[in-house]
Structures are given as structure tokens and as C-alpha cells.
C-alpha positions in Angstrom: -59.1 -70.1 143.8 -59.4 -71.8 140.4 -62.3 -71.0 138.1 -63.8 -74.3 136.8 -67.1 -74.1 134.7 -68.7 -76.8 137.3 -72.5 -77.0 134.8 -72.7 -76.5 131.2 -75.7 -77.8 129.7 -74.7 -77.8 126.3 -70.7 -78.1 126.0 -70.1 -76.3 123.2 -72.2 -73.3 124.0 -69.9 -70.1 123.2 -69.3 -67.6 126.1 -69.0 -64.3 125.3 -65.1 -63.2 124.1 -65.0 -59.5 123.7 -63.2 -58.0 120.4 -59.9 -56.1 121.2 -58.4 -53.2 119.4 -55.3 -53.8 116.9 -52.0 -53.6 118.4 -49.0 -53.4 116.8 -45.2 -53.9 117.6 -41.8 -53.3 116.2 -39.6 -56.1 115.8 -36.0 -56.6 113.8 -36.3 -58.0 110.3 -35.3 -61.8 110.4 -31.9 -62.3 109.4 -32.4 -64.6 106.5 -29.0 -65.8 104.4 -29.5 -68.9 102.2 -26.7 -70.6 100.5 -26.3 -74.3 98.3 -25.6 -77.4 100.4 -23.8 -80.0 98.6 -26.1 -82.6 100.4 -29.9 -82.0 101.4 -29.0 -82.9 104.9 -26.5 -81.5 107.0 -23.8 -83.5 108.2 -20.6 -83.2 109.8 -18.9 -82.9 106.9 -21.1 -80.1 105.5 -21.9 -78.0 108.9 -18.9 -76.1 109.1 -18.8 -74.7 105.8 -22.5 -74.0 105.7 -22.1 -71.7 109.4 -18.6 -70.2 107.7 -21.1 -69.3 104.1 -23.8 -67.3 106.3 -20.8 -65.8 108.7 -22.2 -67.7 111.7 -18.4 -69.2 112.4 -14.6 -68.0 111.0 -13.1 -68.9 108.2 -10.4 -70.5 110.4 -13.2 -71.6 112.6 -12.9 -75.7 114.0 -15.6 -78.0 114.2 -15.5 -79.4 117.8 -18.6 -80.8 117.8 -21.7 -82.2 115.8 -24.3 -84.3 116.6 -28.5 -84.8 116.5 -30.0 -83.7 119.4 -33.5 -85.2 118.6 -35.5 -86.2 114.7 -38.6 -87.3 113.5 -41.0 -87.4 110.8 -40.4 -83.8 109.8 -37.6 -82.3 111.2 -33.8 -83.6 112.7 -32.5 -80.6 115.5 -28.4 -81.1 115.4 -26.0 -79.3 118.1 -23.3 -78.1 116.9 -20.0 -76.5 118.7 -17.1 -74.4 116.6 -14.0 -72.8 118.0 -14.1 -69.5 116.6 -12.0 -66.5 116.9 -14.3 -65.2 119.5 -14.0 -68.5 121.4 -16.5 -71.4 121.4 -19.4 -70.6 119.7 -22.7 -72.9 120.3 -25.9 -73.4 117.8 -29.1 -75.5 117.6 -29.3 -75.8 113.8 -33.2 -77.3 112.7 -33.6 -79.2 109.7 -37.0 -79.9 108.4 -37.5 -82.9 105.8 -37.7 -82.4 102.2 -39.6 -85.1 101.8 -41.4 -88.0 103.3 -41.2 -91.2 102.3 -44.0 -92.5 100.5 -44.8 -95.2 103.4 -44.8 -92.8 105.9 -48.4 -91.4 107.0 -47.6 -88.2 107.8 -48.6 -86.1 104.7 -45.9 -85.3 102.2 -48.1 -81.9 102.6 -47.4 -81.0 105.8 -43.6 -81.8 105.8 -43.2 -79.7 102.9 -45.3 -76.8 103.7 -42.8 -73.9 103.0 -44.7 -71.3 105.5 -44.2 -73.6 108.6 -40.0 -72.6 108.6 -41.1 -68.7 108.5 -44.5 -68.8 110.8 -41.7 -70.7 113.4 -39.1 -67.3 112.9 -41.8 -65.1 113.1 -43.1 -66.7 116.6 -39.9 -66.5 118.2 -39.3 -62.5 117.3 -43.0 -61.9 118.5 -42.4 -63.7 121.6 -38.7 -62.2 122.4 -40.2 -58.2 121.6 -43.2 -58.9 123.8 -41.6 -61.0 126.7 -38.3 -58.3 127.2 -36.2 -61.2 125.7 -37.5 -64.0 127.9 -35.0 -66.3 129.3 -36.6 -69.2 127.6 -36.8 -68.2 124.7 -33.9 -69.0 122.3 -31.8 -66.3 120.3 -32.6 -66.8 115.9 -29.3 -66.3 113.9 -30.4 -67.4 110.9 -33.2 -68.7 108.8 -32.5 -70.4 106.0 -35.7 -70.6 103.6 -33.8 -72.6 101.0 -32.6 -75.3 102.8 -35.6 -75.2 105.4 -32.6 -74.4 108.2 -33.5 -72.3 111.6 -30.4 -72.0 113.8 -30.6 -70.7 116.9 -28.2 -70.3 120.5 -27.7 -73.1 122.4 -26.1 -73.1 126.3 -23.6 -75.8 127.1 -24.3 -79.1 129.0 -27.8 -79.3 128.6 -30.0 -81.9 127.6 -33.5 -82.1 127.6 -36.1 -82.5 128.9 -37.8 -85.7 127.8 -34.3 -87.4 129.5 -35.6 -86.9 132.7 -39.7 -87.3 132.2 -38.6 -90.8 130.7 -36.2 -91.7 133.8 -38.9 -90.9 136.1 -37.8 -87.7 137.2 -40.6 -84.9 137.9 -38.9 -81.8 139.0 -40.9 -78.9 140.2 -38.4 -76.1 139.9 -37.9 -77.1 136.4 -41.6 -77.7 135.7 -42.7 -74.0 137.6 -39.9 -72.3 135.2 -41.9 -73.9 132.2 -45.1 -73.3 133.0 -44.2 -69.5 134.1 -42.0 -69.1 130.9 -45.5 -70.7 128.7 -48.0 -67.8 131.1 -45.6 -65.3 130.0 -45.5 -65.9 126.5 -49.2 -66.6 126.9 -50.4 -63.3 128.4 -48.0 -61.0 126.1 -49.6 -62.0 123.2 -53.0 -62.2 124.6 -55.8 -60.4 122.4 -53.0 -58.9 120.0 -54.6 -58.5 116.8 -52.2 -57.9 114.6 -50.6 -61.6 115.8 -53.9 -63.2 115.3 -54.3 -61.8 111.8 -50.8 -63.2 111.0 -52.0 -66.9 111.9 -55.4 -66.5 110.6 -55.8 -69.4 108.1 -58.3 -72.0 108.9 -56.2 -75.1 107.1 -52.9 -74.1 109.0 -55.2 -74.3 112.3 -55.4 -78.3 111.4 -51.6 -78.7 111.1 -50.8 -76.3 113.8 -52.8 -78.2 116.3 -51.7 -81.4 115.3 -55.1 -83.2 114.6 -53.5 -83.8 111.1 -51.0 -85.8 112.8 -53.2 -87.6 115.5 -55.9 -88.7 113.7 -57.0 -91.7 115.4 -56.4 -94.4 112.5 -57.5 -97.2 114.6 -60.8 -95.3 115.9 -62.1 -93.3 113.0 -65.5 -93.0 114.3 -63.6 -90.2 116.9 -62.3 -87.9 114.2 -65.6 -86.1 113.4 -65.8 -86.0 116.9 -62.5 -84.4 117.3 -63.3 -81.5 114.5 -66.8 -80.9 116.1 -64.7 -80.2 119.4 -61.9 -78.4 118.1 -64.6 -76.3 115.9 -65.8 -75.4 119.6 -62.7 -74.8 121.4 -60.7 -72.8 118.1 -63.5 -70.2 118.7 -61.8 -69.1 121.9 -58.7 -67.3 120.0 -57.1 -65.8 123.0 -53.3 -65.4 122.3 -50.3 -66.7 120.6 -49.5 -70.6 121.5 -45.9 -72.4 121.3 -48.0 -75.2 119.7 -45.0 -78.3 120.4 -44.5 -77.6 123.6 -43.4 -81.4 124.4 -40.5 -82.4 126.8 -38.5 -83.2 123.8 -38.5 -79.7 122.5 -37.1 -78.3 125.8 -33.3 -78.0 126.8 -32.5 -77.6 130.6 -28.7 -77.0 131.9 -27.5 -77.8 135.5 -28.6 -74.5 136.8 -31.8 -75.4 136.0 -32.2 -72.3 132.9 -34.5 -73.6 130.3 -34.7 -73.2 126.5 -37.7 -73.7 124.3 -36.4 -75.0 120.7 -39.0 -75.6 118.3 -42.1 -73.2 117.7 -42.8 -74.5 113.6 -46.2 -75.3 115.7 -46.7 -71.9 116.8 -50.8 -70.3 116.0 -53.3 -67.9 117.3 -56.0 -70.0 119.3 -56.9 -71.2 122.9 -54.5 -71.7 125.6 -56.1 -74.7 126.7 -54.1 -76.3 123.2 -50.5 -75.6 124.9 -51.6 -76.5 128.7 -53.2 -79.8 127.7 -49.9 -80.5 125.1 -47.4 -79.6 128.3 -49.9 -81.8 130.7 -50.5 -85.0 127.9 -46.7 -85.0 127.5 -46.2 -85.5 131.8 -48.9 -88.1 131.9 -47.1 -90.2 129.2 -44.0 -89.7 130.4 -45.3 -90.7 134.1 -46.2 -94.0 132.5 -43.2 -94.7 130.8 -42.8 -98.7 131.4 -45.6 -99.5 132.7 -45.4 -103.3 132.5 -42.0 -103.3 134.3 -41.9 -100.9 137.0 -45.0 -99.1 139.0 -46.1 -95.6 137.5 -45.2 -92.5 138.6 -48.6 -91.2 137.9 -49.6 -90.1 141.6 -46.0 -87.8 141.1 -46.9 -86.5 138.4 -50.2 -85.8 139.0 -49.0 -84.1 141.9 -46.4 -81.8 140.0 -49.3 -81.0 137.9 -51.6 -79.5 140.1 -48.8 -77.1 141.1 -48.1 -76.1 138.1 -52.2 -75.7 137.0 -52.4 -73.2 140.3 -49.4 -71.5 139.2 -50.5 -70.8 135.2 -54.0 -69.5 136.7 -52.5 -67.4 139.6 -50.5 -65.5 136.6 -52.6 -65.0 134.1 -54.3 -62.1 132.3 -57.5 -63.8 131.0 -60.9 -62.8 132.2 -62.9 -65.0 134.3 -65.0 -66.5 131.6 -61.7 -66.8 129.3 -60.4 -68.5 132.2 -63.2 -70.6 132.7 -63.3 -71.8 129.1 -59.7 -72.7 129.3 -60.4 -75.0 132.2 -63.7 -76.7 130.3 -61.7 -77.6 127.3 -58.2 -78.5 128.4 -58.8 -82.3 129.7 -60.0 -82.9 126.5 -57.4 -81.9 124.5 -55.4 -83.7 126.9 -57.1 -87.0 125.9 -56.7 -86.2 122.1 -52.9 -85.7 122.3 -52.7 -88.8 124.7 -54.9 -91.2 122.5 -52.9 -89.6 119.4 -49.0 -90.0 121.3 -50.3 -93.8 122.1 -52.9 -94.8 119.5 -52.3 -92.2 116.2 -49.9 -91.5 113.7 -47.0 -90.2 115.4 -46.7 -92.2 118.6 -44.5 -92.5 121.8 -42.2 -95.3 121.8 -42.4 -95.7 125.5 -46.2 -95.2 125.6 -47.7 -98.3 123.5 -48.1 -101.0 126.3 -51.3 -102.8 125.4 -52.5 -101.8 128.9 -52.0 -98.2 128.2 -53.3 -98.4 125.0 -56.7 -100.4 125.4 -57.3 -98.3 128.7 -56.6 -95.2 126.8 -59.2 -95.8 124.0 -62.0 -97.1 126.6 -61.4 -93.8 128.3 -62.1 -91.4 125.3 -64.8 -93.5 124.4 -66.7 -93.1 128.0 -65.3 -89.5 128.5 -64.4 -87.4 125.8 -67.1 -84.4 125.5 -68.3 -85.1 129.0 -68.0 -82.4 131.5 -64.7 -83.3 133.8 -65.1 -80.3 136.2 -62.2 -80.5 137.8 -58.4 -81.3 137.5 -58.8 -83.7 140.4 -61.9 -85.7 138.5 -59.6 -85.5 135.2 -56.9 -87.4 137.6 -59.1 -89.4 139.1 -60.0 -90.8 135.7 -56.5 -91.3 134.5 -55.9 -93.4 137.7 -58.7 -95.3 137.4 -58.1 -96.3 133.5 -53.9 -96.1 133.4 -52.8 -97.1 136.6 
């Protein structure tokens, strides 16, 4: 049985969160080599010799393969195959921008903040020592301060995630091994002090959570809305989150193994942040073309309420944690939507004028209102998407 907070007078009344000793864990020191690249940006002419300089690949090693996996406003994430000695060796190698183009209004700030590249390192060795080397979570060879580079292990043939979401494609055994990889990574790192202290700064909190990058240019009277929510909801620092937990950032092979890819997100605060992040980027995909084919809403919708009972059936939060959780999450789920159709860094696939104009009228009628239920929070979607 779920725990929804049904009343609440005043929304952002705090429930009581207890304080929880330190705890503190041993992990390996982060391999870190950093060498000169004879261009800023890795290429396939430059990839090779970089793996060979910070012994990642022979020095008779062969390049079989090179090519971007995904980009953006901040980072491009390149595979990258070399036939080594050993055999054929596979990497994810993660670039992040130097610097952002002067038209671009994502801060030159933010792309160049030099802790994001080490905060991302440090997530994945908390996350691997507390999870017994989960599945999901991806092996760090190197990271490369220098020239802002993370590589990491990649498995063959897969692709990800976003592929299918944007086909149409809702699969429950791949969404269940998300969501359970996200509870598990959740509820190890639930009330660890020691992790909370490490991500303790209030101004990576903005950045981490992405309202820096959604900020609702087109609707600025919502912004000090948004802070007076997320002042609410960041009080509720319950464990570590992935923080980018979006279809693009996941790799799936045939057998259906999944690998999480980018944690430069990661931070200390409520739950509710990465389960509304996961959810917003399912609804969006669900409405991928609206104008030219019917929505796959009702699917998704569907998918989603197995994967809600699922997260709640595993996890370690109390009651009231658990309650809180539920309260806030669909409306961080209509931030990140109204910011992925609406902000700063939008979908492609999500801008339809229908989408868009439906999208803002619902934030506008809903956002800070109670929505008790996951069935009301679909009910409202339908009614202003579909």
C-alpha cells in the first residue's frame, strides 16, 4: 500500500526528519592520469594516443572504432573500441566543454565549473562500495581533471535508452531494472553523513538540480515559485541522487543489462528529485510526435505505476520520508517537463505548440496544489497533453 500525504494544510510545512549518526566508508583512491591533447576535443585522430598516454590501450593497440554516443550544451560522451593485446577493449570516454559559446544561455559558469568532473568520480566510487558493485553502475578507469575527461567500461551492442522511449517503446523489464538499480543506489546512501557533508554546498544544489538550466525564460513569474518550492523540498536531504537520470544517459544491451553513464548531476537531497527526473523523461518521451501519430501516454502511464509500486515496495525510508517523497515528486515532475519543453535546454521532440501551451496552462493551474495521488497526477497529464 502506497503512502500518499492525502491533506496538508500548508504544503510546505516540514515533517519531522530525524538526524543520523556519521558513517563512513572505505573506497579506492580515483585513478586520475592527465596528459596534453593536441586538440581540446577528442577526435578520432587523437583517441588512441590519448588511451595509449594513460595506459588504457597498447602501444600496438588499433583503433577499431570511434564515434559520439550523445552531446550537448556541456558535455559530448564518445564510444570508443581498440584491439589491444588483451583483445577488444571497450570505453565510454566523457568530454565536458571548455567553453560555451557566448550565444548560448547556459552559463559559461556551469560548463566550466571544475568540481562537477570530480563530484561525478566521486558518486560512482560511493555508489559501486555501497551497492557491492551494482550491475548498473559503470566501471571509472580514468579521470582526467585536465582535460575534463571521465572514461569509463562500456558493453558491446548497446544503445540507449532514449532510442526506444522516442520510437514508442515502453518496456517493463527494462524500466523495473532501472528503477530497482535507482532504489538501490537510493537506499545505500540513505542518511550517510559523511556523503551528505561531501555535497553540502547550497549553490551546487542549484546546478545539481538543474533549475539553473530550466529556468522558465518564457514564464518568469514561475521562478520564484520554483526556489520557494525547491527551498521546501531540498530540506528533505535523504540520500545520495544520480541527479541526470534521463533515458539519454542510460545504455541497455540485448540481454536487457543496463548501464548508468553520466552522474556530473549527482548531490545529497530528496529522492523525489531523481523519481520525478526518471518519470518527466517517460512522459515526454510518451508524447514524442504528437501532431503525427496518437500518444502513447495511457502506456506509459501504465509502465509508470509499476515502476512507482515497485521503488516504494523497496525502499528504506520511514513512513513520513516516504510520504514526503510522494507530496513533492509530481511537482518536480512539472518543473523538468515545463523546463525539457518550455526552458533552456529543451527536447527536440517535445516542442509541439500543443504540448507546449497545454504544458504551461498546467503549471499555472497546478503547480503547489496538492495532487494526492499518482492516478490524479495522470489524470491531469491526460487531460492537458493528450
Amino acid at each position: 500500500m502506497l503512502l500518499w500525504l492525502h491533506r496538508q494544510e500548508n504544503y510546505g510545512k516540514h515533517l519531522h526528519v530525524p538526524e543520523y549518526p556519521s558513517m563512513t566508508i572505505s573506497h579506492p583512491d580515483l585513478r586520475s592520469h592527465s596528459v596534453g591533447l593536441a586538440t581540446p576535443r577528442l577526435t578520432a585522430a587523437n583517441v588512441l594516443a590519448y588511451l595509449q598516454s594513460i595506459d588504457l590501450a597498447d602501444p600496438d593497440a588499433k583503433l577499431l572504432e570511434f564515434h559520439e554516443l550523445a552531446g550537448g550544451f556541456l558535455n559530448h560522451v564518445f564510444r570508443t573500441d581498440v584491439d589491444s593485446a588483451a583483445g577488444v577493449v571497450s570505453y565510454v570516454l566523457k568530454q565536458a566543454v571548455h567553453h560555451v559559446p557566448r550565444d548560448e544561455s547556459i552559463t559559461a559558469e556551469y560548463a566550466s565549473d571544475p568540481d562537477r568532473l570530480t563530484k561525478s568520480a566521486q558518486a560512482i566510487q560511493w555508489f559501486r562500495s555501497l551497492t557491492d558493485n551494482l550491475d548498473a553502475l559503470p566501471v571509472l578507469h580514468n579521470m582526467d581533471s585536465t582535460n575534463r575527461i571521465k572514461v569509463i567500461d562500456y558493453f558491446s551492442d548497446a544503445h540507449l535508452v532514449v532510442q526506444d522511449l522516442v520510437a514508442g517503446h515502453f518496456d517493463v523489464v527494462i524500466g523495473q531494472a532501472i528503477i530497482r538499480a535507482l532504489s538501490a543506489m537510493h537506499n545505500a546512501t540513505a542518511h550517510h553523513a559523511e556523503i551528505a557533508r561531501t555535497y553540502d554546498n547550497r549553490q551546487q544544489f542549484w546546478t545539481r538540480t538543474r533549475l539553473q538550466c530550466f529556468d522558465i525564460t518564457t514564464q518568469p513569474s514561475l521562478r520564484e515559485r520554483f526556489i520557494a518550492f525547491y527551498d521546501t523540498s531540498e530540506a528533505y536531504r535523504l540520500c545520495l541522487n544520480y541527479g541526470d537520470i534521463d533515458h539519454k544517459n542510460i545504455l541497455v544491451n540485448p540481454e536487457g543489462r543496463i548501464r548508468f553513464i553520466d552522474f556530473e548531476e549527482a548531490h545529497y537531497t530528496n529522492p523525489a528529485i531523481d523519481l520525478a527526473y526518471l518519470a518527466a523523461s517517460y512522459y515526454l518521451g510518451s508524447l514524442h510526435d504528437l501532431a503525427d501519430k496518437p500518444t502513447t501516454l495511457p502506456q506509459c502511464q501504465a509502465l509508470m505505476n509499476t515502476l512507482w509500486e515497485t521503488y516504494f515496495s523497496e525502499s528504506v525510508f520511514s513512513p513520513a520520508e516516504q510520504a514526503r517523497i510522494q507530496l513533492d515528486f509530481p511537482h518536480h515532475v512539472l518543473i523538468f517537463m515545463l523546463g525539457r519543453i518550455d526552458g533552456r535546454a529543451t527536447y527536440r521532440f517535445a516542442t509541439h505548440h500543443h504540448i507546449r501551451s497545454g504544458m504551461r496552462t498546467l503549471v499555472d493551474d497546478h503547480f503547489m496544489k496538492v495532487i494526492p495521488t499518482l492516478a490524479d497526477l495522470h489524470t491531469i497529464l491526460s487531460e492537458y497533453l493528450a
